[in-house]
Biopython code that builds the backbone (N, CA, C, O; Angstrom):
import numpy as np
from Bio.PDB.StructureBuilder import StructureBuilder

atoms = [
    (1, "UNK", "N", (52.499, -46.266, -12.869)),
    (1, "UNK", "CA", (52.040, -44.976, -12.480)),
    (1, "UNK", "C", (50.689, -44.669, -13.107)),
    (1, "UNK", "O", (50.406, -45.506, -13.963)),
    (2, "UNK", "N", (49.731, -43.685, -12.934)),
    (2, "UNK", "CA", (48.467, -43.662, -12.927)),
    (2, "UNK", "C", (48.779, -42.571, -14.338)),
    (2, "UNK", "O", (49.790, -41.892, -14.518)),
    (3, "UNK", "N", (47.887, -42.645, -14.984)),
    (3, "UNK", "CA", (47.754, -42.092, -16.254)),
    (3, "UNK", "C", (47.385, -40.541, -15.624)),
    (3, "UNK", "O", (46.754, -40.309, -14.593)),
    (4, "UNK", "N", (47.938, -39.630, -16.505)),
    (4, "UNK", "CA", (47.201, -38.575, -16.789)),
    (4, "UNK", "C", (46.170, -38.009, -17.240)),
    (4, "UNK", "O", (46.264, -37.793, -18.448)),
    (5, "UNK", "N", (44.905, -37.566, -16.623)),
    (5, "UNK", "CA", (43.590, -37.383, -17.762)),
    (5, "UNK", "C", (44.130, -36.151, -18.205)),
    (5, "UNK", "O", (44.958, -35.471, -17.599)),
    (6, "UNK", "N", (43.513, -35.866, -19.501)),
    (6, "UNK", "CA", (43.639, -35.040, -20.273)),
    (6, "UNK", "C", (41.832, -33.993, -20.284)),
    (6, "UNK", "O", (40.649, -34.333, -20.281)),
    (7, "UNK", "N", (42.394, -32.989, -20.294)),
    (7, "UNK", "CA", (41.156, -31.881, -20.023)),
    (7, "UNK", "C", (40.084, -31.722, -20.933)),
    (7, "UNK", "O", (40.324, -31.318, -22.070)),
    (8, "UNK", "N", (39.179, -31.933, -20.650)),
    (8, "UNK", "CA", (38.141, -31.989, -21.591)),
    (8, "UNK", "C", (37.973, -30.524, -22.471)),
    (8, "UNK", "O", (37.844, -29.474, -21.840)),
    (9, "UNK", "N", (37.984, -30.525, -23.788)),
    (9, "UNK", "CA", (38.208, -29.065, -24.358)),
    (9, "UNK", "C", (37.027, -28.295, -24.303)),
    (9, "UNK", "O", (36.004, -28.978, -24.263)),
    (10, "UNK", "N", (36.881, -27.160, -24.290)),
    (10, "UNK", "CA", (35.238, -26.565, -23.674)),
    (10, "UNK", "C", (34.844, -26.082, -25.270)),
    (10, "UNK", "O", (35.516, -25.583, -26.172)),
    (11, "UNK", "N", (33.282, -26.523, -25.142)),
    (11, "UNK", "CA", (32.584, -26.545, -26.084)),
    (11, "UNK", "C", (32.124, -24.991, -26.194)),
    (11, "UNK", "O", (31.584, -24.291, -25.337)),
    (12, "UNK", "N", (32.563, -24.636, -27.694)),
    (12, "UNK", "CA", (31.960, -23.103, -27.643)),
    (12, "UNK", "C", (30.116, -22.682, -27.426)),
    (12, "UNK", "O", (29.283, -23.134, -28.212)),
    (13, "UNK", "N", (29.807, -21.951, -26.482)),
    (13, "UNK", "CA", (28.076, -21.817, -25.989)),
    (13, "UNK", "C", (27.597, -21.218, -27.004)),
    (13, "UNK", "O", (27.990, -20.187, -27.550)),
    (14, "UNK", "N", (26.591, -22.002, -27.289)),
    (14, "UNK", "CA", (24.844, -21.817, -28.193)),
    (14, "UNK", "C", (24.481, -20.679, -28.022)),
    (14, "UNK", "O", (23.681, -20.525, -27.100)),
    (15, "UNK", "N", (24.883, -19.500, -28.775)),
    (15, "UNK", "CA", (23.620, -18.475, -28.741)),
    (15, "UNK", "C", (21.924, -18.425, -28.515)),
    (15, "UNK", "O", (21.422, -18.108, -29.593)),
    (16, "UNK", "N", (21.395, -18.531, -27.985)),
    (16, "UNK", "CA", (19.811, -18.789, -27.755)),
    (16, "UNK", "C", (19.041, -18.187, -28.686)),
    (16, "UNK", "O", (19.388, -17.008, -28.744)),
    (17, "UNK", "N", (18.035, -18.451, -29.556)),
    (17, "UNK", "CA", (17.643, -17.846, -30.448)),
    (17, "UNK", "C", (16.460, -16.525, -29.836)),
    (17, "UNK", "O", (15.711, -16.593, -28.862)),
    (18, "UNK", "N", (16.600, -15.686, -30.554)),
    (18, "UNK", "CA", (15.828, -14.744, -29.985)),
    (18, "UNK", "C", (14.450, -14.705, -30.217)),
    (18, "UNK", "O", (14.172, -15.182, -31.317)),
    (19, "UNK", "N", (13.525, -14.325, -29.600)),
    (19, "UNK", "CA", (12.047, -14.650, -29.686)),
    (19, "UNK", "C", (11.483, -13.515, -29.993)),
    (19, "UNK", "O", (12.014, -12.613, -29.346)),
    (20, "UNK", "N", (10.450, -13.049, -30.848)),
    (20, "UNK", "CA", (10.109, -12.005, -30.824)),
    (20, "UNK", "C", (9.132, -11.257, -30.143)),
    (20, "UNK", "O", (7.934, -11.538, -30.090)),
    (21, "UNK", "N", (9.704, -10.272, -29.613)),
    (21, "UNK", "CA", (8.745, -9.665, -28.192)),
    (21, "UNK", "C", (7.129, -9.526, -28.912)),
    (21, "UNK", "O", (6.479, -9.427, -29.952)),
    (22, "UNK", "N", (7.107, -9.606, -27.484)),
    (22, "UNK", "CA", (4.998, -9.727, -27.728)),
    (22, "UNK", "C", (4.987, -7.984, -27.965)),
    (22, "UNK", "O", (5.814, -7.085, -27.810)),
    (23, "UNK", "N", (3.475, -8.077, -28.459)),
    (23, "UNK", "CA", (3.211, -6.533, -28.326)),
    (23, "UNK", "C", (2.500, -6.844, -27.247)),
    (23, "UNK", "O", (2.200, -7.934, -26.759)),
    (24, "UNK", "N", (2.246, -5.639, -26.906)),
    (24, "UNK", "CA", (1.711, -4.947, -25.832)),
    (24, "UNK", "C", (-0.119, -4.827, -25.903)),
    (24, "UNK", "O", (-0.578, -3.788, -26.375)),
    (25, "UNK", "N", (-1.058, -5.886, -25.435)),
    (25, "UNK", "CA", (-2.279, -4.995, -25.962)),
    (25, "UNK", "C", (-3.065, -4.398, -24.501)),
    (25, "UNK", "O", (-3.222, -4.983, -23.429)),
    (26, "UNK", "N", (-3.481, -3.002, -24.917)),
    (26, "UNK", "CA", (-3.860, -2.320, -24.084)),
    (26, "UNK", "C", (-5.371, -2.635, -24.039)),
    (26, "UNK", "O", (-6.093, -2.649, -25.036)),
    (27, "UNK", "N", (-5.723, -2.856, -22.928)),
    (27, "UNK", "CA", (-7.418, -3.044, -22.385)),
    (27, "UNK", "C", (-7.608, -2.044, -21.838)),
    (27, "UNK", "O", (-7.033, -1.392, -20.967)),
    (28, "UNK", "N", (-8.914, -1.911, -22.707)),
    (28, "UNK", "CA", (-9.738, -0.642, -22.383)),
    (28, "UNK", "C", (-10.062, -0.505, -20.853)),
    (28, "UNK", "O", (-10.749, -1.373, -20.317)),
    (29, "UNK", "N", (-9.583, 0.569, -20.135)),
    (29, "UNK", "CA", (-9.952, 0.679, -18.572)),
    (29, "UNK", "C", (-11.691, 0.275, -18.794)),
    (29, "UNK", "O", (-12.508, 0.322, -19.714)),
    (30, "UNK", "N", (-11.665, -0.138, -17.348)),
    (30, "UNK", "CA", (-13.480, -0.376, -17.234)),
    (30, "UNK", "C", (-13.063, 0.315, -15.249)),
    (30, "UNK", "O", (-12.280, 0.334, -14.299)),
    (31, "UNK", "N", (-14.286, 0.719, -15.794)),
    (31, "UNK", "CA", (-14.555, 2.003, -14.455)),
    (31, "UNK", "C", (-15.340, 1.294, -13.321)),
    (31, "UNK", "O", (-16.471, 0.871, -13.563)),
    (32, "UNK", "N", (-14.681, 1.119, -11.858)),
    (32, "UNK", "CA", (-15.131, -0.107, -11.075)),
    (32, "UNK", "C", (-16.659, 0.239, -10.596)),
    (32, "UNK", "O", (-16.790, 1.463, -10.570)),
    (33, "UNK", "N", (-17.593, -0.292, -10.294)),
    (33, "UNK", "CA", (-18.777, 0.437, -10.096)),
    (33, "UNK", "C", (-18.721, 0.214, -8.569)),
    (33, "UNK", "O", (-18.016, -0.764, -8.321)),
    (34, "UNK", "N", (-19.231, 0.798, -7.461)),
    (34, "UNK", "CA", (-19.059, 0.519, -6.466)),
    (34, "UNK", "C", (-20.234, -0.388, -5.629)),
    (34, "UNK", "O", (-21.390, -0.185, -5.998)),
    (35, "UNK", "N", (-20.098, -1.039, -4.903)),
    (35, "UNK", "CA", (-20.397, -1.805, -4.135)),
    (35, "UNK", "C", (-22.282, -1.075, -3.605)),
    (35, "UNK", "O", (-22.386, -0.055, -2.924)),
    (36, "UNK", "N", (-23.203, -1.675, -3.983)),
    (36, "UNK", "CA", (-24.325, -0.964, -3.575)),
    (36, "UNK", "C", (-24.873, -1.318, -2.004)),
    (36, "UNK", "O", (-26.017, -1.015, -1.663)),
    (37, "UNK", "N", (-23.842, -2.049, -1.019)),
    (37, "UNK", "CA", (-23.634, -2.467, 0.118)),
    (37, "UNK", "C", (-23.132, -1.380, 0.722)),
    (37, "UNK", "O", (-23.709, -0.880, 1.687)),
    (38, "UNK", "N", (-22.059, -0.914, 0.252)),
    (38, "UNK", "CA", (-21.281, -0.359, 1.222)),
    (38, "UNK", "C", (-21.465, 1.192, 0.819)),
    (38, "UNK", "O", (-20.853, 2.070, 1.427)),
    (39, "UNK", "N", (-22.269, 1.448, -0.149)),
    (39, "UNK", "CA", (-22.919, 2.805, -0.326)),
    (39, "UNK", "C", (-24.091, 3.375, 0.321)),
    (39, "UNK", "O", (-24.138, 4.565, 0.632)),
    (40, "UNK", "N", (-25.276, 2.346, 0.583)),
    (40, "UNK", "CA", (-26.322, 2.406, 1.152)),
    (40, "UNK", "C", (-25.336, 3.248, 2.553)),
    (40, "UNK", "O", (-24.241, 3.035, 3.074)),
    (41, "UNK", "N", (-26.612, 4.420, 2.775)),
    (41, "UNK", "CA", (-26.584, 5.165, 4.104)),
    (41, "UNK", "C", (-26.611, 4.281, 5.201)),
    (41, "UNK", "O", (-27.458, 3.400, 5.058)),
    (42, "UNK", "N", (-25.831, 4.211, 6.471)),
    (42, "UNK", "CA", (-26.203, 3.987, 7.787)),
    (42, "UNK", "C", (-26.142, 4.845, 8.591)),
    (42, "UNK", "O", (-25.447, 5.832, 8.349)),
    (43, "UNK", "N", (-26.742, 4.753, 9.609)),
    (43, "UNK", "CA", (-27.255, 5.716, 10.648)),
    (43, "UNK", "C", (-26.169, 5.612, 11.903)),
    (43, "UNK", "O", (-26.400, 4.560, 12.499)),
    (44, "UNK", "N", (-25.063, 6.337, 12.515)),
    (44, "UNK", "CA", (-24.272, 6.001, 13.615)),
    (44, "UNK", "C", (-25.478, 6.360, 15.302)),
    (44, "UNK", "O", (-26.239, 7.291, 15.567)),
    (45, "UNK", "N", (-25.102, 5.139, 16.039)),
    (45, "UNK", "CA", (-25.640, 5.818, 16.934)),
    (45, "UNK", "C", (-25.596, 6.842, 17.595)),
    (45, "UNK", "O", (-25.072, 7.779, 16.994)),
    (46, "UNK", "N", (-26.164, 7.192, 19.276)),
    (46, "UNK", "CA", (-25.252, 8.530, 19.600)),
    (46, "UNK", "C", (-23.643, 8.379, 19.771)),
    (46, "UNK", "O", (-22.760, 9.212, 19.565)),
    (47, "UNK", "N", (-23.544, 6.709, 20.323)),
    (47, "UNK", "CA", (-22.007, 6.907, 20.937)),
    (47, "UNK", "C", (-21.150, 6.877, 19.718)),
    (47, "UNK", "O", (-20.145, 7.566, 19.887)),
    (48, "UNK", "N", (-21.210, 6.303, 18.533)),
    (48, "UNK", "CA", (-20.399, 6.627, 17.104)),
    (48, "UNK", "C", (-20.679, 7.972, 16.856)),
    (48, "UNK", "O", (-19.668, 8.513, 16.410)),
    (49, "UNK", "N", (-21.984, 9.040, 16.994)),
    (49, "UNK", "CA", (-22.012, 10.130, 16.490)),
    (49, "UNK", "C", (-21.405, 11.415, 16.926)),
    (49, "UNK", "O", (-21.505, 12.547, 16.453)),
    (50, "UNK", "N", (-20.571, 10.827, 18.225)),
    (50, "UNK", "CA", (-20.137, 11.483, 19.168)),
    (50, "UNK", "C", (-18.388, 12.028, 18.281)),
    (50, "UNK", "O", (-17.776, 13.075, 18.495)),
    (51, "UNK", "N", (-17.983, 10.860, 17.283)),
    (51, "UNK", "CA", (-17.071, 10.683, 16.620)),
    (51, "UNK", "C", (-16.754, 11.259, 15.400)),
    (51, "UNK", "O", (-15.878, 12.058, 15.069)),
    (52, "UNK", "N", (-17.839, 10.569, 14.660)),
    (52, "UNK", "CA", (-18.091, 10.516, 12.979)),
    (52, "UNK", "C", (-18.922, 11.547, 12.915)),
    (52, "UNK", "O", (-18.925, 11.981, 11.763)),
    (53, "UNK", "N", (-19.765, 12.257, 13.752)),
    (53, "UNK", "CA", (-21.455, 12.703, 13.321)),
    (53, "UNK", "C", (-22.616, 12.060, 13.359)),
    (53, "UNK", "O", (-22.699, 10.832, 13.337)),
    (54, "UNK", "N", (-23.509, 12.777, 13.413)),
    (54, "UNK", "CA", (-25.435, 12.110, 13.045)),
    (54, "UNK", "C", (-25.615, 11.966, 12.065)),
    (54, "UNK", "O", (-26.143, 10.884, 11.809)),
    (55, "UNK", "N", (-25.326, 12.891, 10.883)),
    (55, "UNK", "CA", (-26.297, 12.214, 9.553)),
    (55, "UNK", "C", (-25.251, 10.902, 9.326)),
    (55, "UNK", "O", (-24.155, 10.414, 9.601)),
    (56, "UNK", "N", (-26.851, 10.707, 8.402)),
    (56, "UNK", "CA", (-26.144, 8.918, 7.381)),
    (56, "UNK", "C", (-25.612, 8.969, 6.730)),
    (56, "UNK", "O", (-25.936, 9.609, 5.730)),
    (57, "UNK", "N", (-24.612, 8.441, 6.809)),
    (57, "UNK", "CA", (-23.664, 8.545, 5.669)),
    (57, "UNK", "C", (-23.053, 7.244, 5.229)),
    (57, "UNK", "O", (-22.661, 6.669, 6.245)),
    (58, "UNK", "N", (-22.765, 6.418, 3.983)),
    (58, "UNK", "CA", (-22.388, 5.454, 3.358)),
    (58, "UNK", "C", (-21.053, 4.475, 4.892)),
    (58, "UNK", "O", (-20.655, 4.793, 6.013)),
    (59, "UNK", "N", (-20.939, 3.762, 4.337)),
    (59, "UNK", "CA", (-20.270, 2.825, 5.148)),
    (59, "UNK", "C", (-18.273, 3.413, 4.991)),
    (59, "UNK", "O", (-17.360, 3.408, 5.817)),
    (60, "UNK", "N", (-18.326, 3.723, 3.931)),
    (60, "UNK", "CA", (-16.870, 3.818, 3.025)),
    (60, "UNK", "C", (-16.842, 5.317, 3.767)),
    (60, "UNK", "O", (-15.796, 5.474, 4.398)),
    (61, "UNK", "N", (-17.499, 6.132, 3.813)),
    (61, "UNK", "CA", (-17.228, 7.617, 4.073)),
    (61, "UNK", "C", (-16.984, 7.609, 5.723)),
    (61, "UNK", "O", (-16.067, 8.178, 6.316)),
    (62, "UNK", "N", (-18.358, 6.584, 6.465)),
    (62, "UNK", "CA", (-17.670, 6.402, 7.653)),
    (62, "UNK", "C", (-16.603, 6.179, 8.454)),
    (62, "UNK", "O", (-16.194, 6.769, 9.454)),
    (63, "UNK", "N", (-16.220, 5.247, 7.864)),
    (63, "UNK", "CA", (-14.751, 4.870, 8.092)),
    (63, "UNK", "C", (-13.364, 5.954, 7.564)),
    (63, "UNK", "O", (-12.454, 5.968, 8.394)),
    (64, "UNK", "N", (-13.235, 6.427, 6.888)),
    (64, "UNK", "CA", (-12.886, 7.329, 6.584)),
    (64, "UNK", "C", (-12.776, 8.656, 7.960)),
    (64, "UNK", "O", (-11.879, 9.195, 8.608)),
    (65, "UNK", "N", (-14.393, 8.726, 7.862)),
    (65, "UNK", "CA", (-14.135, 10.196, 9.156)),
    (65, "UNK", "C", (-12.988, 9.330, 10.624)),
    (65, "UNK", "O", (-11.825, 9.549, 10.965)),
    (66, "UNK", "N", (-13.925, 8.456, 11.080)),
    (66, "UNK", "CA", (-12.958, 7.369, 12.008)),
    (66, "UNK", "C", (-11.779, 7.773, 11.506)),
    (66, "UNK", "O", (-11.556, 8.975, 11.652)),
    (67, "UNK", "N", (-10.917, 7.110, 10.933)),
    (67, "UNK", "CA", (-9.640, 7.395, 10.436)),
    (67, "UNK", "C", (-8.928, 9.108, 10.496)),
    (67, "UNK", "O", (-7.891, 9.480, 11.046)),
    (68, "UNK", "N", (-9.535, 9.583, 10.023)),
    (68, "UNK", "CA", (-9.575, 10.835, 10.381)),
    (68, "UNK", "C", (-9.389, 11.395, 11.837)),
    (68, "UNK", "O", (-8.609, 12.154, 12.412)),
    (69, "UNK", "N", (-10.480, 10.654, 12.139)),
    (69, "UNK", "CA", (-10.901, 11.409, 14.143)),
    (69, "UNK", "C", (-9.148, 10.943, 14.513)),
    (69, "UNK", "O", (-8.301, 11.772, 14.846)),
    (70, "UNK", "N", (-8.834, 9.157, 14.329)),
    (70, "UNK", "CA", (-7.848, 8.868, 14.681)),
    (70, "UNK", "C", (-6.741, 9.337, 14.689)),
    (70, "UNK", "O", (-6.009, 9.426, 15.674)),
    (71, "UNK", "N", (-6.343, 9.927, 12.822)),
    (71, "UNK", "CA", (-5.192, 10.417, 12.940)),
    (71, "UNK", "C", (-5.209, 12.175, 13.677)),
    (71, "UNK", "O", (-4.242, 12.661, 14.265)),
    (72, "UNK", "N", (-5.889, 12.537, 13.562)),
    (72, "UNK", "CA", (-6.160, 13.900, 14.414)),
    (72, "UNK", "C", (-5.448, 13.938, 15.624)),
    (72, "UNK", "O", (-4.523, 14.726, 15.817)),
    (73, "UNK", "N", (-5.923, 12.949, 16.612)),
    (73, "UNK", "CA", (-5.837, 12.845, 17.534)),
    (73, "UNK", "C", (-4.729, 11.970, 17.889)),
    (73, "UNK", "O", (-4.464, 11.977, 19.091)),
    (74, "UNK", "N", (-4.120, 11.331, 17.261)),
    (74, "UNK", "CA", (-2.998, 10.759, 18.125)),
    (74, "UNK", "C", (-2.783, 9.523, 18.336)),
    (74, "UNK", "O", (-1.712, 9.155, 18.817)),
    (75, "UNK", "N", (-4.012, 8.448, 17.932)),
    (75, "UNK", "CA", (-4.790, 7.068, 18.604)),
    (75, "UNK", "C", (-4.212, 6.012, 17.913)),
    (75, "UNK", "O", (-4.660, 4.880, 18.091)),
    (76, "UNK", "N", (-3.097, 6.243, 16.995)),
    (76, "UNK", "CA", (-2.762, 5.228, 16.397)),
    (76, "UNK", "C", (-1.409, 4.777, 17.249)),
    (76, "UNK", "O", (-0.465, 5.529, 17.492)),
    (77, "UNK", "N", (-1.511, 3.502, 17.618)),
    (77, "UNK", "CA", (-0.052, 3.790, 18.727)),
    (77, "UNK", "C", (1.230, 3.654, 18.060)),
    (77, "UNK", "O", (1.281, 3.093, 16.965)),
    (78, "UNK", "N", (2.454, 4.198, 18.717)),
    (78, "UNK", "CA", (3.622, 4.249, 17.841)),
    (78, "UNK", "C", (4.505, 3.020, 17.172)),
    (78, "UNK", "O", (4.853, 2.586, 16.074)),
    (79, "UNK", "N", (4.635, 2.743, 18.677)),
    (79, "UNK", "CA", (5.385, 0.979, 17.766)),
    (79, "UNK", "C", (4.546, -0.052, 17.090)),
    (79, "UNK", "O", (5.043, -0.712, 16.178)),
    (80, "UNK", "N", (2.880, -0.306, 17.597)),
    (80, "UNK", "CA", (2.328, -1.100, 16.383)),
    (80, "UNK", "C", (1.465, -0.861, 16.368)),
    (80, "UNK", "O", (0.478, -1.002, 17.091)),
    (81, "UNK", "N", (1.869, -0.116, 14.843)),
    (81, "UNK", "CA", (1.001, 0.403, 14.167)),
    (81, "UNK", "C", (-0.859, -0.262, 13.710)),
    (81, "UNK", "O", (-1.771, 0.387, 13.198)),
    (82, "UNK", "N", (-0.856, -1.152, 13.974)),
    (82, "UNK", "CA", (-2.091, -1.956, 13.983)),
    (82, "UNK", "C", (-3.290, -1.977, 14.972)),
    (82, "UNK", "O", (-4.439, -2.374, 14.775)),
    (83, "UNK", "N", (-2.705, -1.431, 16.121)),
    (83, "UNK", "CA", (-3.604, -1.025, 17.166)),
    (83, "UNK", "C", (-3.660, 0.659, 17.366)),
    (83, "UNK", "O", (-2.781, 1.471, 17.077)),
    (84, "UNK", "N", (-4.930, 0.891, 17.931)),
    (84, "UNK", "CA", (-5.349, 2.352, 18.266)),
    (84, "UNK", "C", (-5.762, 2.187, 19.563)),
    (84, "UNK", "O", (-6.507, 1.339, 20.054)),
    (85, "UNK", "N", (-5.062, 3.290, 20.145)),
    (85, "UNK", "CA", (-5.819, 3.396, 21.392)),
    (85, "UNK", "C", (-6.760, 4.355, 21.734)),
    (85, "UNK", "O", (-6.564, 5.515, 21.374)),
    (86, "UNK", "N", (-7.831, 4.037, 22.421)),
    (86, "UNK", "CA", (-8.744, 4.641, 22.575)),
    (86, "UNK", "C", (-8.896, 5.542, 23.575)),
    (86, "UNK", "O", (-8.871, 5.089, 24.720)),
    (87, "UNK", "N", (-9.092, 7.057, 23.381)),
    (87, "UNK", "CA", (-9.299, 8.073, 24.066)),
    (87, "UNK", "C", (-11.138, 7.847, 24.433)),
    (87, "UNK", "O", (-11.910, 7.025, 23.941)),
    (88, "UNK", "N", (-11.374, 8.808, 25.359)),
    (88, "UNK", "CA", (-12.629, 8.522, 26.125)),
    (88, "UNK", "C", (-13.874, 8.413, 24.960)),
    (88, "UNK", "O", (-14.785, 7.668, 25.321)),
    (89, "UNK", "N", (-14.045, 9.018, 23.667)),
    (89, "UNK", "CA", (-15.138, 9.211, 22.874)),
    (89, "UNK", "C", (-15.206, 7.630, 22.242)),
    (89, "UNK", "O", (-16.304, 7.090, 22.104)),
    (90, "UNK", "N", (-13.825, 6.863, 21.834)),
    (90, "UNK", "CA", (-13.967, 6.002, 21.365)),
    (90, "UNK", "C", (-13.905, 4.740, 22.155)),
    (90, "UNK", "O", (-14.135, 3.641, 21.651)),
    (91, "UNK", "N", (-13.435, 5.012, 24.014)),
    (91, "UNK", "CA", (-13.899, 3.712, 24.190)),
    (91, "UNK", "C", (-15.705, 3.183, 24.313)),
    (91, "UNK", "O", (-16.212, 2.068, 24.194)),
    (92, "UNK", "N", (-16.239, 4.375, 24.564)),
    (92, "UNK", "CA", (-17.430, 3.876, 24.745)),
    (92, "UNK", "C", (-17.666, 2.814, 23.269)),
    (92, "UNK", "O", (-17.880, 1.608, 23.152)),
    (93, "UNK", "N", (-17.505, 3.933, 22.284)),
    (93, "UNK", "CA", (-17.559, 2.860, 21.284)),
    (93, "UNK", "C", (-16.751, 1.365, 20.804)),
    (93, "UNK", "O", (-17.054, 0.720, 19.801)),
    (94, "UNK", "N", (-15.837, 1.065, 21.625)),
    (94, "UNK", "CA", (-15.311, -0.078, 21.199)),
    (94, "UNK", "C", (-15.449, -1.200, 22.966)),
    (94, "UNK", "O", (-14.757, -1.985, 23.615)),
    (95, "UNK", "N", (-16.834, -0.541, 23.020)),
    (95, "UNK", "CA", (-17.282, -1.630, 24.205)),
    (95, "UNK", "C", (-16.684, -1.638, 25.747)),
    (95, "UNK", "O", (-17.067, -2.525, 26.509)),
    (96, "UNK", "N", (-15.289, -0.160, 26.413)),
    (96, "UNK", "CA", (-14.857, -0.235, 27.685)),
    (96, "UNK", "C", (-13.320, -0.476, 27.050)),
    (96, "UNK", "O", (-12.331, 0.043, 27.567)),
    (97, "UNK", "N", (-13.247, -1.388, 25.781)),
    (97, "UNK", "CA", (-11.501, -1.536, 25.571)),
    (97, "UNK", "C", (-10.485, -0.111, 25.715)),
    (97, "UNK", "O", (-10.855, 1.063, 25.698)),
    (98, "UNK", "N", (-9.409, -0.530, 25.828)),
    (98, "UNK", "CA", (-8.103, 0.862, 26.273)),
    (98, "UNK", "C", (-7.723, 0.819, 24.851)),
    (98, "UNK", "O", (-7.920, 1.880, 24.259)),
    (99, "UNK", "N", (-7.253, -0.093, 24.193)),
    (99, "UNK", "CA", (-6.640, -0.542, 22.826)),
    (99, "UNK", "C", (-7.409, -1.883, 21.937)),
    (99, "UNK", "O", (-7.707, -3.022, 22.295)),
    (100, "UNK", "N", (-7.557, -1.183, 20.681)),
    (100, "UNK", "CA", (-7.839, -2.298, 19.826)),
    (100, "UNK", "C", (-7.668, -2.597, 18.563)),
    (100, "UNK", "O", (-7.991, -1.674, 17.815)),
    (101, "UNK", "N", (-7.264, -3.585, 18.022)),
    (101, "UNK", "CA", (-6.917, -3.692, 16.533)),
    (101, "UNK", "C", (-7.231, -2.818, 15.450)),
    (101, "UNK", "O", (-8.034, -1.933, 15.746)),
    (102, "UNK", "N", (-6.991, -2.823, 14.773)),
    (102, "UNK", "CA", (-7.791, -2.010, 13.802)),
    (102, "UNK", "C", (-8.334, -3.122, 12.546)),
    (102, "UNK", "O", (-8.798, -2.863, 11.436)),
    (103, "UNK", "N", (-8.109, -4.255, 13.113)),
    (103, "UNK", "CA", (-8.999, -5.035, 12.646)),
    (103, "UNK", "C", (-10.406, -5.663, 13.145)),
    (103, "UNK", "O", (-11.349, -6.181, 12.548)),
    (104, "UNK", "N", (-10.087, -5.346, 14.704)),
    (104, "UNK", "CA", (-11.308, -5.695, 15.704)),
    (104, "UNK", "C", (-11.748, -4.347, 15.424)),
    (104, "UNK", "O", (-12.931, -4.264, 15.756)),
    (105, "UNK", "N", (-11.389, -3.443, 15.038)),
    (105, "UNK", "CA", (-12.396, -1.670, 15.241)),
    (105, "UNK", "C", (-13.519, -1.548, 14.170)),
    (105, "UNK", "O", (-14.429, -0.731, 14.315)),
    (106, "UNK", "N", (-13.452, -2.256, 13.248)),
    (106, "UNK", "CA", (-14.757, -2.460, 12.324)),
    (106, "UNK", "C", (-15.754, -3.449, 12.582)),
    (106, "UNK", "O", (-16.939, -3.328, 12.271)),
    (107, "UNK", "N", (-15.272, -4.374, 13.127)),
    (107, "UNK", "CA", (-16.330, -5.159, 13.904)),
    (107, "UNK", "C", (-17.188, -4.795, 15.386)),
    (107, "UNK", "O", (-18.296, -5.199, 15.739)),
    (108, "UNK", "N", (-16.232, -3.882, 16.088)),
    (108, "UNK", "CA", (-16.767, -2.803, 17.109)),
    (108, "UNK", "C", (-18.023, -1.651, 16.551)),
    (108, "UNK", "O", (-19.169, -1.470, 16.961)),
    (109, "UNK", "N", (-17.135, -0.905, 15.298)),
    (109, "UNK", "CA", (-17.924, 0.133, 14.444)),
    (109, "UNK", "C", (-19.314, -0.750, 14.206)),
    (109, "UNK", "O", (-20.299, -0.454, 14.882)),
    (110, "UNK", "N", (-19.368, -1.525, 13.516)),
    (110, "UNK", "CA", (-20.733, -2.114, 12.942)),
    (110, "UNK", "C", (-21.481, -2.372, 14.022)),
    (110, "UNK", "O", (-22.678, -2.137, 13.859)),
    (111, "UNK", "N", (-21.262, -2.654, 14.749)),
    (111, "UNK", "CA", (-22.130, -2.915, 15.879)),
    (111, "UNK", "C", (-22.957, -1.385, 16.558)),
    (111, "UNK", "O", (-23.855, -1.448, 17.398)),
    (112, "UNK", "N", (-22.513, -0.313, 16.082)),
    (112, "UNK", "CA", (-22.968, 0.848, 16.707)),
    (112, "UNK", "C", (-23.640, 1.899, 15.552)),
    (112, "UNK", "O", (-23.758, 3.109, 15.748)),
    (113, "UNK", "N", (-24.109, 1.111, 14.154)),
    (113, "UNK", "CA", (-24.622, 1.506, 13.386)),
    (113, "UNK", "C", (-26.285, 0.853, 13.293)),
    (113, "UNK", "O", (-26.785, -0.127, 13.845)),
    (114, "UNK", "N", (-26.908, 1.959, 12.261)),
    (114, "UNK", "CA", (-28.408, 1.112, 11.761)),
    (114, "UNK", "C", (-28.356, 0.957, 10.658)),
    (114, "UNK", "O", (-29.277, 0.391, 10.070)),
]
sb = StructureBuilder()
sb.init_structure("model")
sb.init_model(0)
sb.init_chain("A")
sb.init_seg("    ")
for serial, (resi, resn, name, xyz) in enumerate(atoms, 1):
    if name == "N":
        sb.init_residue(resn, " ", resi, " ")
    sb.init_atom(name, np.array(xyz, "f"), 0.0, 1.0, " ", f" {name:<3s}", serial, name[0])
structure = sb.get_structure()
């Protein structure tokens, strides 16, 4: 007849030694300076000014009013969220399109600036 194994007895577990927590060192905030690209004034043409306005205004503030005009109005479409559709002021500006990314809409925008 075949032997019986006998159960291996369980080895009592190793406490892990404890490490001592790091401190914490705090870095001094540094204050981001902004981009002297995207501050410089541009000029919208008429068909962007029809949107945003005439005066010049920085690149960052532009986009912004856009966003603005958008959520105002409605243009962000419901199920994806990534496209806007364009009411009559903004298709001129996005070249005749009905809908467009809002990743293609800054590459549209730049094109209608000085």
């Amino acid at each position: 007849m075949a032997a019986k194994k006998k159960k291996a007895a369980k080895k009592p577990a190793k406490k892990a030694a404890k490490k001592p927590a790091k401190k914490a060192v705090k870095k001094a905030k540094v204050k981001r300076k902004p981009n002297a690209a995207f501050m410089k004034p541009v000029t919208p043409n008429e068909k962007l000014a029809a949107v945003v306005g005439a005066s010049p205004l920085p690149r960052t503030e532009l986009t912004k009013k856009l966003w603005a005009y958008i959520k105002k109005n409605g243009l962000q479409d419901k199920k994806n969220r990534r496209m806007i559709n364009a009411d009559d002021k903004l298709k001129v500006v996005f070249g005749g399109r009905g809908q467009v990314s809002m990743f293609d809409m800054t590459k549209l925008v730049s094109k209608n600036v000085k």
